[in-house]
N, CA, C and O of each residue as an XYZ file, in Angstrom:
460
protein
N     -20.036     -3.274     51.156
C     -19.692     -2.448     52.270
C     -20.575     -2.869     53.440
O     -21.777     -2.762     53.197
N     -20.337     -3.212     54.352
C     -20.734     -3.849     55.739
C     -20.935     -2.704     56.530
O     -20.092     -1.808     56.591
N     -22.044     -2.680     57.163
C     -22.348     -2.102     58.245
C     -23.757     -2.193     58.884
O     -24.811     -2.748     58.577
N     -23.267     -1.305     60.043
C     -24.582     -1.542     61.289
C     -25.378     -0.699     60.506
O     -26.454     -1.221     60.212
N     -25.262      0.069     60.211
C     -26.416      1.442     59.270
C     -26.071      0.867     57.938
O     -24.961      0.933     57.410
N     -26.920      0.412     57.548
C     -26.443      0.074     55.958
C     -26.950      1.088     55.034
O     -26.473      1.193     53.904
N     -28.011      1.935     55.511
C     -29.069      2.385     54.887
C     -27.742      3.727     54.003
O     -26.924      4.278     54.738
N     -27.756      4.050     52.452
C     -26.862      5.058     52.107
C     -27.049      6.126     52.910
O     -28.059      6.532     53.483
N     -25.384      6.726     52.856
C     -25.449      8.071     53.299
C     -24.461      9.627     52.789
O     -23.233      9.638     52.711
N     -25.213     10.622     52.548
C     -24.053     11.554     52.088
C     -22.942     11.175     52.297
O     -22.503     10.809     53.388
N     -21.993     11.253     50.607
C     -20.586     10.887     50.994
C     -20.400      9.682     50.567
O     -19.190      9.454     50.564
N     -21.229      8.471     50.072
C     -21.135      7.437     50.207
C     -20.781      7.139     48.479
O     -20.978      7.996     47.618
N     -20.250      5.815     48.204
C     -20.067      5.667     46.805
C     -20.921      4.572     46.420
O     -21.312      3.512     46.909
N     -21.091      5.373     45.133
C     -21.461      4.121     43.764
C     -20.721      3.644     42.861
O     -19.605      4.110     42.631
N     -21.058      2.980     42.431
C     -20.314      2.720     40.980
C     -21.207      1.995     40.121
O     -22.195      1.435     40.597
N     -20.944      1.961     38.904
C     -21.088      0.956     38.044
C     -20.018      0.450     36.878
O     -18.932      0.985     36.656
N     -20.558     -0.678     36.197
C     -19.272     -1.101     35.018
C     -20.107     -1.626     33.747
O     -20.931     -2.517     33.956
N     -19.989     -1.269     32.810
C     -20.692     -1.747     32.056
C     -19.762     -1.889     30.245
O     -18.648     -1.383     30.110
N     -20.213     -2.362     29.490
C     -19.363     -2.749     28.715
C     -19.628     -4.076     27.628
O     -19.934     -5.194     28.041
N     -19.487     -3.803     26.440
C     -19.718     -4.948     25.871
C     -17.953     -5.863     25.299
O     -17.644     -6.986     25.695
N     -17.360     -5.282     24.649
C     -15.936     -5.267     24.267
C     -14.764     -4.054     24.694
O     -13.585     -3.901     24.375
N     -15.503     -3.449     25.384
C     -14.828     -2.323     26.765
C     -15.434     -2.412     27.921
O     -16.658     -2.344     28.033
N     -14.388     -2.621     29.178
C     -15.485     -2.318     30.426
C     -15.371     -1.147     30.922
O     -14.216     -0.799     31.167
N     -16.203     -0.414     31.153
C     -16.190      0.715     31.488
C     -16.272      0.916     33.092
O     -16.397     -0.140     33.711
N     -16.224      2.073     33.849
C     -16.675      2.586     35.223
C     -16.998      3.976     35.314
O     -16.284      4.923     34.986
N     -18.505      4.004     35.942
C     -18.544      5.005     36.095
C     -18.774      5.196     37.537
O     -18.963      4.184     38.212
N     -18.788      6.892     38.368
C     -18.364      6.315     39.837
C     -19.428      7.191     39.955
O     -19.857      7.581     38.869
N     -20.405      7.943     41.678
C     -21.164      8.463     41.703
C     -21.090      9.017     43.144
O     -20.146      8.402     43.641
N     -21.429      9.585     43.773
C     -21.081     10.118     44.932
C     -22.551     10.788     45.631
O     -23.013     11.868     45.264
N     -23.152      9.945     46.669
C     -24.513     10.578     47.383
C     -24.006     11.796     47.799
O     -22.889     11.901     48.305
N     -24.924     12.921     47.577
C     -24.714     14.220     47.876
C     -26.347     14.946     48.809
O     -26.551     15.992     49.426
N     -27.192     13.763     48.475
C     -28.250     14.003     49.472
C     -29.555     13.033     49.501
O     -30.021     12.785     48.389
N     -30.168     12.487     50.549
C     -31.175     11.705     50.714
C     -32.608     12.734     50.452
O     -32.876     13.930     50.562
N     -33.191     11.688     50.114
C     -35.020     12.152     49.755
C     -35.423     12.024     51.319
O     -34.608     11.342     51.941
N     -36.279     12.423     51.940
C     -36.990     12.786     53.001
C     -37.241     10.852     53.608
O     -36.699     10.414     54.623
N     -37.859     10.287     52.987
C     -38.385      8.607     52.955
C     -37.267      8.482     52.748
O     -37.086      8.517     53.965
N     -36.091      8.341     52.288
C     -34.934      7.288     52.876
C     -34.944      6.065     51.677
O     -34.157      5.119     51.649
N     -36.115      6.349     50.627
C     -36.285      5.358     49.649
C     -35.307      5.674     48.309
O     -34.890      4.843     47.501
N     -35.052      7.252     48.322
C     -33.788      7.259     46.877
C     -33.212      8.026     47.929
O     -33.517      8.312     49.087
N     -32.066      8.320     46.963
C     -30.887      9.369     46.847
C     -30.239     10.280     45.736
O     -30.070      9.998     44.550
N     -29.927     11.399     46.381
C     -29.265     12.250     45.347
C     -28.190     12.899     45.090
O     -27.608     13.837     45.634
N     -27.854     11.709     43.382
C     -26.128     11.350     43.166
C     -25.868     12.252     42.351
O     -26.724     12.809     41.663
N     -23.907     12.658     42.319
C     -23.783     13.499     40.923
C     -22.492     12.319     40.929
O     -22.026     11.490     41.711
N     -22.248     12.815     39.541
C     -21.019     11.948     38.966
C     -19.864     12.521     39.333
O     -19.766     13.747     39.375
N     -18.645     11.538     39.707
C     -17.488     11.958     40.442
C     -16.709     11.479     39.234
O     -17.071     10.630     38.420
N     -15.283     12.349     39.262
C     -14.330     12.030     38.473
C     -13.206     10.850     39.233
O     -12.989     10.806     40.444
N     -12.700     10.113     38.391
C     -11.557      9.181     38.956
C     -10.186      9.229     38.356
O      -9.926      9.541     37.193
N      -9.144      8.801     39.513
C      -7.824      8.691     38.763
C      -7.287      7.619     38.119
O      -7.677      6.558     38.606
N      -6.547      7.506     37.217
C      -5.647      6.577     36.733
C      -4.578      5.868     37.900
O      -4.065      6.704     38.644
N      -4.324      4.945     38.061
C      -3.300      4.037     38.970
C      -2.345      3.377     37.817
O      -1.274      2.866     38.145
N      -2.774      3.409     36.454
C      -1.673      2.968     35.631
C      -1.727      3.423     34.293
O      -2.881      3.476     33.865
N      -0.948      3.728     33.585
C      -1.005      4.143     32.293
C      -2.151      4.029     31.290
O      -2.633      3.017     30.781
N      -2.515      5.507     31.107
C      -3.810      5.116     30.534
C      -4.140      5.168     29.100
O      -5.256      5.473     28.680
N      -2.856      4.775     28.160
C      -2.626      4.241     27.041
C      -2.769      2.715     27.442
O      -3.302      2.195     26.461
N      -2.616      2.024     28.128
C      -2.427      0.335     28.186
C      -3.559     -0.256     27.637
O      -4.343      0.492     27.053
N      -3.842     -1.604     27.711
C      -5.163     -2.074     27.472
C      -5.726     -2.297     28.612
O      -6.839     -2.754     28.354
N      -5.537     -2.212     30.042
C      -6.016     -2.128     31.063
C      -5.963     -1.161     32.021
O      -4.745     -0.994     32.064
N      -6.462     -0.338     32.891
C      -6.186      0.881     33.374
C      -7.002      0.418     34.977
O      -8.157      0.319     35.390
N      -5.650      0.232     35.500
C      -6.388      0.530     36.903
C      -6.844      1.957     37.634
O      -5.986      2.814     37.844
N      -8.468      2.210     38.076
C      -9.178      3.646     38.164
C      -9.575      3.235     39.907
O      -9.773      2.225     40.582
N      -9.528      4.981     40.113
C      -9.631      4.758     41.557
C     -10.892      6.070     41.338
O     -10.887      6.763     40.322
N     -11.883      6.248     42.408
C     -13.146      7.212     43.051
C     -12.355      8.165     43.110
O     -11.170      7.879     42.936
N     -12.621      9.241     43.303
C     -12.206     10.581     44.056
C     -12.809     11.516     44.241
O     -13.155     12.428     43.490
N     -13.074     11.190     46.005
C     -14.306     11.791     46.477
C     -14.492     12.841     46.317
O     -13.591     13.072     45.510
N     -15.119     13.992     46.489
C     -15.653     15.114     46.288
C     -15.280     15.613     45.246
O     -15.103     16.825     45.367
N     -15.021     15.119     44.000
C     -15.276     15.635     42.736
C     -16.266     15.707     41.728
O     -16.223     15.282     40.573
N     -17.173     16.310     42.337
C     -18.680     15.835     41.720
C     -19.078     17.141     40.439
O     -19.089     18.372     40.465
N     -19.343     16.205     39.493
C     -19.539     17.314     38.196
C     -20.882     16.877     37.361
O     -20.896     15.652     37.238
N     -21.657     17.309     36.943
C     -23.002     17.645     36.140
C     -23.915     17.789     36.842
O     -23.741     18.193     37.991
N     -25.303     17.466     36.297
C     -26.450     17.170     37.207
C     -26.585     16.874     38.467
O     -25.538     16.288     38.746
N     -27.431     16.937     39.675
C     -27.597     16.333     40.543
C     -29.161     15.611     40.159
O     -30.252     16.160     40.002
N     -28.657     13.732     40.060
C     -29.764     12.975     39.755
C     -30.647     12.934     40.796
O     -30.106     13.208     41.868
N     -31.670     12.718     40.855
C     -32.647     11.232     42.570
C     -32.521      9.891     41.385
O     -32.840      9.731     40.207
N     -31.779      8.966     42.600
C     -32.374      7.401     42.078
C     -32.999      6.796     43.391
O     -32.753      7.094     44.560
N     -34.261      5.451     42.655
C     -34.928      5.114     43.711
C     -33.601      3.840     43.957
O     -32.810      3.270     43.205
N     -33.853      3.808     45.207
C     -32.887      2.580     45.500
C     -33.674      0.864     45.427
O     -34.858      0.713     45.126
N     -32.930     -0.046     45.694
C     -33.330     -1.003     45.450
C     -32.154     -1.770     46.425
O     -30.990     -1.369     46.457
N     -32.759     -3.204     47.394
C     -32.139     -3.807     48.202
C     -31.340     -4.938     47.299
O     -31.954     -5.687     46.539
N     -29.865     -4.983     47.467
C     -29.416     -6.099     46.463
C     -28.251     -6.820     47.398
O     -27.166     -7.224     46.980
N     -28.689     -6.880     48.642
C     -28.288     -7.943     50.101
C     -28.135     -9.111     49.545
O     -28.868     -9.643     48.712
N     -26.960     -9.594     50.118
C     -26.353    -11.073     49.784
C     -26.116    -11.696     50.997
O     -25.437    -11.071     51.812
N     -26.537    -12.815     51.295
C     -26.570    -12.865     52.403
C     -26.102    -12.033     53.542
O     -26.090    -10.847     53.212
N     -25.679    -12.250     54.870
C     -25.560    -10.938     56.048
C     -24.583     -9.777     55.258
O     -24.497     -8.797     55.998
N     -23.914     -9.602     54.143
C     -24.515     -8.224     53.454
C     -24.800     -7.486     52.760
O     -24.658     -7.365     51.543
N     -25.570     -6.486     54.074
C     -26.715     -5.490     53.123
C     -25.229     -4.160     52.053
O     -24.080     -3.765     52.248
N     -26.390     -3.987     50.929
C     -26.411     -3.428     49.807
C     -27.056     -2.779     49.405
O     -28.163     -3.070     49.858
N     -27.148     -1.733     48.573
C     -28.430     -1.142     47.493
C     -27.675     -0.742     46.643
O     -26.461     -0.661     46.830
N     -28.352     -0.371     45.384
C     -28.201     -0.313     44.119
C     -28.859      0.843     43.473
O     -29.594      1.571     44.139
N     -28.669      1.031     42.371
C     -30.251      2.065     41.649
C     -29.307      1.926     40.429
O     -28.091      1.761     40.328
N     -30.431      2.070     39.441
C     -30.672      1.695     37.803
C     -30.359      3.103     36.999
O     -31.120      4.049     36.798
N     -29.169      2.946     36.661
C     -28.578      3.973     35.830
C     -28.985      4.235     34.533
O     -29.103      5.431     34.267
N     -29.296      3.232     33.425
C     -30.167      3.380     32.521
C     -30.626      1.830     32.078
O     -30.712      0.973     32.958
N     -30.788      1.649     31.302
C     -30.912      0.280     30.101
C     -30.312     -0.828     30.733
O     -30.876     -1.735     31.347
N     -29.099     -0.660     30.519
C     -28.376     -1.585     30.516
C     -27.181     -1.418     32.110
O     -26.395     -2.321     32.394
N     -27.252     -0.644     32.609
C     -26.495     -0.627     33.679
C     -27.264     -0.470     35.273
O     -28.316      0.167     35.329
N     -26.630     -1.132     36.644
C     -26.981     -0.623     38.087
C     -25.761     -0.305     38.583
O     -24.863     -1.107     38.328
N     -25.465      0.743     39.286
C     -24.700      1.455     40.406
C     -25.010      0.422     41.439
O     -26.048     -0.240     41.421
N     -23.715      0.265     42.683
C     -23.968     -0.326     43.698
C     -23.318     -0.123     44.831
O     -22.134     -0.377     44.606
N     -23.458      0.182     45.867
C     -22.376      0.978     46.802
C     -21.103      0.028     46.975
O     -21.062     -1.187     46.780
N     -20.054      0.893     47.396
C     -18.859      0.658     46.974
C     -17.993      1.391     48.000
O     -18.165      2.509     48.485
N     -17.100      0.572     48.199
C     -15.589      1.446     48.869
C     -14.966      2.474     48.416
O     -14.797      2.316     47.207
N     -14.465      3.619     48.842
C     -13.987      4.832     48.657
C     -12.266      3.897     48.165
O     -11.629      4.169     47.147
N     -11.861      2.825     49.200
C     -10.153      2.292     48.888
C     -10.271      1.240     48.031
O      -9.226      0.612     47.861
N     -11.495      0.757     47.280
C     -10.900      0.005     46.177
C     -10.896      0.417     44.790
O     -11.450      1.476     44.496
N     -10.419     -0.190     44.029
C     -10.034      0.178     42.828
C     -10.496     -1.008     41.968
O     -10.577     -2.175     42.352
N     -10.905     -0.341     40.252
C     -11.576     -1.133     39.174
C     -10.491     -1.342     38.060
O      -9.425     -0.744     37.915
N     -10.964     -2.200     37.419
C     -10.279     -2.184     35.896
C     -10.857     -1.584     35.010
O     -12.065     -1.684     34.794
N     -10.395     -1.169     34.638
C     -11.109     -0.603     32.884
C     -10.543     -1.215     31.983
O      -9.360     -1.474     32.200
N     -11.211     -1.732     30.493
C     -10.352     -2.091     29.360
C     -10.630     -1.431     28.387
O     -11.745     -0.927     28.514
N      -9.950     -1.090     27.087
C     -10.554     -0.862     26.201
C      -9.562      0.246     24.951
O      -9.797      0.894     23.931
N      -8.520     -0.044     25.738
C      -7.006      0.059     24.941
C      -7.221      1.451     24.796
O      -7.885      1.857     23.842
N      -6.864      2.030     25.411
C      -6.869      3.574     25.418
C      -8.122      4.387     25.284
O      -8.043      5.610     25.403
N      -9.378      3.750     25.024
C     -10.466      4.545     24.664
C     -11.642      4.833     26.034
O     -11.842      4.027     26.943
N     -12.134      5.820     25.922
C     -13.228      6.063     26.851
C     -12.402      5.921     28.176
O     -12.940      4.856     28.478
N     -11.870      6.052     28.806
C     -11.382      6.184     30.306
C     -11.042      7.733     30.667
O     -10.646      8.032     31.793
């Protein structure tokens, strides 16, 4: 996501995908900044199906303001590719969230399971 303010902001998306023989997505939605501007604080958003979600592939879309459990803080982290800027934060072990477009859409696999 490109911009003059890159820095996150309420409203803004995450995601991650993670997966060994399923890929998974999970989506996240800033709901408020730490004072320093160094984390943010995400809750987990629910997403829709774009295709049958018996298939072995399921196209999933964000959907904003559906935010359900906890409200986390993650510290952020700069993950800029060249001219552009990015951040990220470390979901657990094995996964990072990374900001993301509200209009694109992921795959999921995993033949009907976990989506």
């Amino acid at each position: 996501m490109e911009r003059s303010n890159a820095n996150p902001q309420v409203g803004d998306l995450f995601y991650d995908s993670w997966g060994y023989n399923q890929t998974q997505v999970d989506f996240y939605e800033v709901v408020g900044l730490t004072p320093s501007g160094k984390s943010v604080r995400v809750q987990s958003i629910r997403h829709e199906n774009l295709s049958d979600p018996r298939g072995p592939n399921v196209q999933v879309k964000p959907l904003k303001g559906t935010t359900y459990g906890p409200v986390e803080t993650k510290r952020l982290k700069d993950v800029s590719w060249g001219s552009e800027v990015k951040y990220a934060f470390r979901v657990n072990s094995y996964s990072n969230a990374y900001q993301g477009d509200w209009e694109d859409t992921w795959s999921v696999t995993g033949w009907g399971f976990g989506h």
